[in-house]
C-alpha positions as CSV (number, residue, x, y, z in Angstrom):
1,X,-2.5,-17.1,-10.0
2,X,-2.0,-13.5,-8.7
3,X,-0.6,-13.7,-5.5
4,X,-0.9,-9.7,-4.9
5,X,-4.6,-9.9,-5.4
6,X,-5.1,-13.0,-2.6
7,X,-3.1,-10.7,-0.7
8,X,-5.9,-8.0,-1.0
9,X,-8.6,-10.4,-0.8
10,X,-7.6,-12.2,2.3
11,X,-5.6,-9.5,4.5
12,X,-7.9,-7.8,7.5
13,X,-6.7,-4.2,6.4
14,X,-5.6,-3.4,2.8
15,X,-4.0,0.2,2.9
16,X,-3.2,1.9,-0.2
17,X,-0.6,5.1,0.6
18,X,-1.4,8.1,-2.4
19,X,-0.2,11.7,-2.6
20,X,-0.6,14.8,-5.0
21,X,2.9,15.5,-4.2
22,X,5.2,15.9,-7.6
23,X,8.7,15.5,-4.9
24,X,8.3,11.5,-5.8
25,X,11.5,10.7,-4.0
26,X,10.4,12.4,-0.9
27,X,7.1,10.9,-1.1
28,X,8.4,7.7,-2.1
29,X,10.6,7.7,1.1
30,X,7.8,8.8,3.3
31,X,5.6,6.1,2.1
32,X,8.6,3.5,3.1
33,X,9.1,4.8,6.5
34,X,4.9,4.6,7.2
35,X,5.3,0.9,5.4
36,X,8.1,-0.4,8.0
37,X,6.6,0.9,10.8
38,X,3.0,-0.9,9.6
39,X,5.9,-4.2,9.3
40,X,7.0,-2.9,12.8
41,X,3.6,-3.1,14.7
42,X,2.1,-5.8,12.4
43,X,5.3,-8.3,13.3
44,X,5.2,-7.0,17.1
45,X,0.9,-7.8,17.6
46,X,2.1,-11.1,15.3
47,X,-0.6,-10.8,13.3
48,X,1.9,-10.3,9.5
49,X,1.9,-7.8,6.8
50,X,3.1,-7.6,3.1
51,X,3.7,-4.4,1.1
52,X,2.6,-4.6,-2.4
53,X,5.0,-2.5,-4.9
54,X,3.5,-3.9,-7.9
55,X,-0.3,-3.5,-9.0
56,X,-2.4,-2.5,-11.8
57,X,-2.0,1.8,-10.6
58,X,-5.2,2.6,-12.9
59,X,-7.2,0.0,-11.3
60,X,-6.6,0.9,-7.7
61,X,-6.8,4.6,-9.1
62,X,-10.3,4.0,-9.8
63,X,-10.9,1.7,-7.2
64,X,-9.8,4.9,-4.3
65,X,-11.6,7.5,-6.8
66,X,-8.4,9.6,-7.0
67,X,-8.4,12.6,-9.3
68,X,-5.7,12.8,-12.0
69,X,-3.0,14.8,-9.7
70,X,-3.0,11.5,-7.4
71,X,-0.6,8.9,-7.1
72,X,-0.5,5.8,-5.9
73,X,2.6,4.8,-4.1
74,X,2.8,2.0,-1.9
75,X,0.3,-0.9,-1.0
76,X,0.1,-2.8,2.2
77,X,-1.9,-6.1,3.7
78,X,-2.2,-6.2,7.1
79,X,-3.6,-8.9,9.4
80,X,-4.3,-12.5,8.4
């Protein structure tokens, strides 16, 4: 069973956070900050949320269309 993909599948919003960027720690610590304050808002309307760190990054690559210059950084479920 993969639990990150029945997160995907069953969540209301699934966001995926990218960049072009080639600072990763900055974008890396950007994409944190936007995931806490989805946790934030998500635990405050008590509807839950779950950030996904691990996925397949060349199937959500294709998934999103990016080009080759995009990353993916972050994933997060929101909403039951």
């Amino acid at each position: 069973m993969d639990w990150s993909n029945q997160l995907g599948e069953n969540s209301a919003l699934t966001i995926f956070l990218t960049s072009r960027s080639h600072n990763y720690q900055a974008m890396y610590q950007k994409a944190g900050i936007i995931g806490n304050r989805f946790y934030l808002a998500a635990n405050y309307l008590q509807i839950g949320c779950s950030g996904i760190g691990a996925y397949y990054d060349d199937e959500v690559a294709a998934f999103l269309e990016l080009g080759s210059e995009d990353m993916v950084l972050y994933g997060i479920c929101v909403g039951n």
